[in-house]
C-alpha positions as CSV (number, residue, x, y, z in Angstrom):
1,X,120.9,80.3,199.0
2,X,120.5,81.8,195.5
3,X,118.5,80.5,193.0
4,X,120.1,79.6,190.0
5,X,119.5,81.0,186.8
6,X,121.9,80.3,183.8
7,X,121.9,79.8,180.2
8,X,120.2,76.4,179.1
9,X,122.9,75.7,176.6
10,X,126.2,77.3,178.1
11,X,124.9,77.4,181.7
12,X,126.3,80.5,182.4
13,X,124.7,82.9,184.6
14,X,122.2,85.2,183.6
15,X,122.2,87.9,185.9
16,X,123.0,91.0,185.2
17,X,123.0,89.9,181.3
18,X,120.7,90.5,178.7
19,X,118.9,86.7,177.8
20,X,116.1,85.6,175.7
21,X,113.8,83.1,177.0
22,X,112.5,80.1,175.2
23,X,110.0,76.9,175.7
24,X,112.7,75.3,177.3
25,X,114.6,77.7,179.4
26,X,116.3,81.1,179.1
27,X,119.2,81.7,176.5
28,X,122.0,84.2,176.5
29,X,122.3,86.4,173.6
30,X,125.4,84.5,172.3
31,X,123.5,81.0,172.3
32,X,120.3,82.2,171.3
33,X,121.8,83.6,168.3
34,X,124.2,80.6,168.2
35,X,121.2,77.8,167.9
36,X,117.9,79.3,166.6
37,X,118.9,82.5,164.9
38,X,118.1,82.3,160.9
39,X,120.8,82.6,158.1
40,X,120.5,85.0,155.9
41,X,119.7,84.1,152.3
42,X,121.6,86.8,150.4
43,X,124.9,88.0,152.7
44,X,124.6,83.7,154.4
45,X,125.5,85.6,157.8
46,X,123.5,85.2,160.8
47,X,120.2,87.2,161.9
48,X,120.8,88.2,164.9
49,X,118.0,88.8,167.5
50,X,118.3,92.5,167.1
51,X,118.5,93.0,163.6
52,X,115.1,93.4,161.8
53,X,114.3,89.9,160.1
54,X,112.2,89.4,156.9
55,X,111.5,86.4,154.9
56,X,109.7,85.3,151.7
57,X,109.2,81.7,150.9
58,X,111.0,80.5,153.4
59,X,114.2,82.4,152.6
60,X,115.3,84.8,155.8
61,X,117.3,88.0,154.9
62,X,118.1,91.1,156.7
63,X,115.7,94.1,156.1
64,X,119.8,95.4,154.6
65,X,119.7,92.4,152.4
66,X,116.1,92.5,151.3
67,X,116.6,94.5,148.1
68,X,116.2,94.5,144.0
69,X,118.6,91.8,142.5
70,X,118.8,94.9,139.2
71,X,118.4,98.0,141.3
72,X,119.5,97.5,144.3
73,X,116.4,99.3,146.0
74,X,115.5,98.1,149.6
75,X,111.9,95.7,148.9
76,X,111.6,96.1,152.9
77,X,108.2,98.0,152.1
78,X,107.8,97.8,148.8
79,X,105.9,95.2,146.1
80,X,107.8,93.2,144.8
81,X,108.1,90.4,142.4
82,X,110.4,87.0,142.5
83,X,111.5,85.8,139.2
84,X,113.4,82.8,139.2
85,X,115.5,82.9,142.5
86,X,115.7,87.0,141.9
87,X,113.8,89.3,143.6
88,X,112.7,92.1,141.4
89,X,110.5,95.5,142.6
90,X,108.2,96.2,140.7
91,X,109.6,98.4,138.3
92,X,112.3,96.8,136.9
93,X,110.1,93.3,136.7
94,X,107.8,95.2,134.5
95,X,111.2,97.5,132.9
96,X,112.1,93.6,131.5
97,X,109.3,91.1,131.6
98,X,106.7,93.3,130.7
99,X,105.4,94.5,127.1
100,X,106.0,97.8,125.7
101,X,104.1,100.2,123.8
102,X,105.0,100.1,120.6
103,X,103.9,103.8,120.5
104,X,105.1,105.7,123.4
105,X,107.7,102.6,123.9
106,X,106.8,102.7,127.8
107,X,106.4,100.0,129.7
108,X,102.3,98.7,130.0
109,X,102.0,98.0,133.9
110,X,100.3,94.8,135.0
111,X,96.7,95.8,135.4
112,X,96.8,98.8,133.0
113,X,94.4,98.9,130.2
114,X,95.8,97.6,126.9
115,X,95.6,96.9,123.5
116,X,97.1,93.5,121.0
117,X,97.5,93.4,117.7
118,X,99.8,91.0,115.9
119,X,101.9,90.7,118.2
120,X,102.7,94.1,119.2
121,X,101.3,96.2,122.1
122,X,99.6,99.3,123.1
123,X,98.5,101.5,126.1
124,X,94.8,102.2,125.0
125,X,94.9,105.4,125.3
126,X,98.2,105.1,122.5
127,X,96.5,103.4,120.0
128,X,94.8,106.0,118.2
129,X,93.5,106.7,114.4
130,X,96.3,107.5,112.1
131,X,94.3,110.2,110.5
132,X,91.8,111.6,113.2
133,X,93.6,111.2,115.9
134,X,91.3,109.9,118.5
135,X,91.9,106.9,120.7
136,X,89.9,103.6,118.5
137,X,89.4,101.3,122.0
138,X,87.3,98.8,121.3
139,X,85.8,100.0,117.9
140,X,86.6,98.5,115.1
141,X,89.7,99.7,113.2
142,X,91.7,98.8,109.9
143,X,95.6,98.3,109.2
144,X,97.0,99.5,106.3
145,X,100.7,99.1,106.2
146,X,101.9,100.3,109.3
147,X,99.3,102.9,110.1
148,X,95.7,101.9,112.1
149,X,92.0,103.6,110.7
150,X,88.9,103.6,112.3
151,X,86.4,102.6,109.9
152,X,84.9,106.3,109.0
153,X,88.3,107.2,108.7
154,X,89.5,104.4,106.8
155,X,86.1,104.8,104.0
156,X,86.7,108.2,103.8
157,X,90.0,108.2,103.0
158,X,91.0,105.2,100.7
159,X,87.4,103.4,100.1
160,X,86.1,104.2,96.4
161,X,83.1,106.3,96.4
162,X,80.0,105.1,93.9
163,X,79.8,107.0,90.6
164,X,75.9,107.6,91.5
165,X,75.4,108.3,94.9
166,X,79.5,109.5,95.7
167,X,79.5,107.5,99.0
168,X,82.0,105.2,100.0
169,X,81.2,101.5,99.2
170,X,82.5,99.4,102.0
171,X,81.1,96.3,100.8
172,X,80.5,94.3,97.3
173,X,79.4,96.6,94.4
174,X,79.5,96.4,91.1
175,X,82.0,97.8,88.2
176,X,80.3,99.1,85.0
177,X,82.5,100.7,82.5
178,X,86.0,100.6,85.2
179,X,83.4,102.8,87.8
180,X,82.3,101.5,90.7
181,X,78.5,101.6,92.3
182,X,76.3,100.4,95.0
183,X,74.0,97.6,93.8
184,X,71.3,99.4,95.0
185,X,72.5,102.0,93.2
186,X,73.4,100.6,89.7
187,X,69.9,100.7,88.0
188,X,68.0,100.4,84.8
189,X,67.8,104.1,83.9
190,X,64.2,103.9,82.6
191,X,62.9,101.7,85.0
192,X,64.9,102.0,87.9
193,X,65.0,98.3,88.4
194,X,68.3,97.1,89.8
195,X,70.6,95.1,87.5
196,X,73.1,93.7,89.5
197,X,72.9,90.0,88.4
198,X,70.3,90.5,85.9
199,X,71.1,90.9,81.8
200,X,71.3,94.4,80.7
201,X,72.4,96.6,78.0
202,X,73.5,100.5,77.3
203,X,72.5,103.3,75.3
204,X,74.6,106.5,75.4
205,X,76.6,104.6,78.5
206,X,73.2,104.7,80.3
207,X,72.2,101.0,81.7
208,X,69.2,100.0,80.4
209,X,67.3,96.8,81.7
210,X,66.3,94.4,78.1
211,X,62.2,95.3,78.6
212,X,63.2,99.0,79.0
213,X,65.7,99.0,75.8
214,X,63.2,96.6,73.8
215,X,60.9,99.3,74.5
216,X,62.8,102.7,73.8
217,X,65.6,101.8,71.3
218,X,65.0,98.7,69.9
219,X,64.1,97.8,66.6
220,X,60.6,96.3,66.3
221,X,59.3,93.4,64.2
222,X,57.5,93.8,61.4
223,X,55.5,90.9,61.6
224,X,54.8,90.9,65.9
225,X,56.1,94.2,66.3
226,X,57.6,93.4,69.6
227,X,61.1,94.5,70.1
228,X,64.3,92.4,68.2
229,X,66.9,92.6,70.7
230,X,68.8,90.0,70.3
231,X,69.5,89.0,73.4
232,X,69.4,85.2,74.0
233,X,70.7,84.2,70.8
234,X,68.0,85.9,69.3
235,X,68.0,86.5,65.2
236,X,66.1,88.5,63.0
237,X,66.6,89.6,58.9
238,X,66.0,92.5,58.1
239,X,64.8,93.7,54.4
240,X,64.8,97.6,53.2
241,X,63.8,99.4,56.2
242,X,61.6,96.5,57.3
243,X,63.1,93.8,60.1
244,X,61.6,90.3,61.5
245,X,62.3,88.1,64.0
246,X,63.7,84.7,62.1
247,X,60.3,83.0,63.7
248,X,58.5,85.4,62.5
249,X,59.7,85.6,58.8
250,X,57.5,83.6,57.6
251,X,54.8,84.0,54.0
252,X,52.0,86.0,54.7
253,X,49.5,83.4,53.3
254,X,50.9,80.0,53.7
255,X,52.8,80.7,57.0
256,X,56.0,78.6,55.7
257,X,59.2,80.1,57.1
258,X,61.3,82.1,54.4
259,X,64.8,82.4,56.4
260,X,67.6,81.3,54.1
261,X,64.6,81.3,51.3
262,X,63.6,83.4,48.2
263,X,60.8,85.2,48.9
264,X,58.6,88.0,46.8
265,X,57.7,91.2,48.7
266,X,53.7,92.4,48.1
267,X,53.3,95.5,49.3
268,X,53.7,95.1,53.2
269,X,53.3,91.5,52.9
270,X,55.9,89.1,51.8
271,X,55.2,85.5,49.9
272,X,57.0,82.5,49.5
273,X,57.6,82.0,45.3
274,X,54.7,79.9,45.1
275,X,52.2,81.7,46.6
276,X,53.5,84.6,45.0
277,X,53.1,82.2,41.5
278,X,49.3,81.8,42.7
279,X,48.3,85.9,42.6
């Protein structure tokens, strides 16, 4: 007697026929198909056991079915991306979820070196001096309007350049007469001492520090002969060619002060009335 060999679910015979055997027993083609074959997720027809089956996430298509949701390019053996329920290859996920350069207005791939700046993008090798050209990477860089400097660029070009030394000053100076200058550049012009923060005064629109004006253009006392400056609220009076400080105008014999007072002049002394009564 023959053995009997039939399909576990229809229990028809097997020989001569093409079957696929499971765990539990052999299946036609028809039943096997019928009972374990996967749907697929796009077309939501069968997979048949000859047909080349892929699945993602526990979604089963056929390798037909398996393409771009915007293109319409077979992802069988390409990368791909899932957005949402849509598979996407790779270039249109980046064609419409990636940023673009605002310079060459390409897409920057995932991965690719890039560069941010509020809010807008660029490839690195895009974002490039306005006036030199060259690529700025990672140095520093300065926006003016809608054009991007590297620093040397950027001082050379807008940065105002100190009346003394003609460089660019790229950091606090000081402004004498509407000109700009380094602080280590704006100094006394006899002494050389800098005067940034410190009193000073000018002869000829040359900045002079107060010893160095005191000294060279200053008129002297008559009594100390030390320079009247009048800086600090100083005061003096001043009588013919002769000038005093108002602590120093005081009677050559009896020392009392003679500002706001008569006084008699004696030669190069000057008296108070009454030591001038006593002579």
């Amino acid at each position: 007697m023959t053995e009997c060999f039939d399909c576990d679910n229809c229990k028809e015979s097997l020989y001569g026929r093409k079957y696929i055997q499971m765990d539990n027993g052999p299946y036609c083609i028809p039943c096997y198909d019928a009972h374990f074959a996967n749907t697929c997720d796009e077309c939501k027809e069968l997979i048949g056991h000859d047909c080349r089956e892929l699945y993602y996430e526990d979604r089963h298509y056929h390798e037909h079915c398996f393409r771009c949701f915007r293109c319409d390019r077979s992802l069988a053996d390409e990368p791909f991306t899932c957005q949402g329920e849509e598979l996407l290859c790779n270039d249109c996920y980046c064609s419409e979820f990636s940023s673009k350069c605002i310079a060459c207005e390409k897409t920057v791939m995932p991965g690719s070196r890039k560069l941010e700046y509020n809010g807008q993008t660029w490839h690195e090798h895009c974002f490039i001096c306005s006036s030199c050209q060259q690529p700025i990477g990672s140095r520093s860089f300065i926006p003016d309007k809608e054009d991007y400097y590297c620093v040397p660029c950027y001082e050379s070009k807008f940065a105002p350049r100190c009346t003394r030394c003609k460089k660019s000053l790229t950091k606090g100076g000081v402004t004498y007469r509407d000109e700009p200058w380094h602080k280590e550049c704006f100094v006394c012009t006899g002494c050389k001492t800098p005067l940034a923060g410190q009193q000073f005064t000018s002869q000829d629109d040359n900045p002079y520090c107060i010893k160095c004006f005191g000294n060279l253009y200053a008129k002297k006392c008559s009594a100390c002969t030390k320079p009247i400056t009048g800086f600090g609220g100083g005061k003096y009076v001043s009588f013919e060619d002769r000038h005093w400080h108002h602590n120093c105008f005081n009677c050559a014999r009896c020392k009392t002060s003679l500002v706001g007072k008569g006084f008699i002049p004696d030669n190069d002394e000057i008296l108070c009335r009454d030591c001038s009564n006593d002579l």
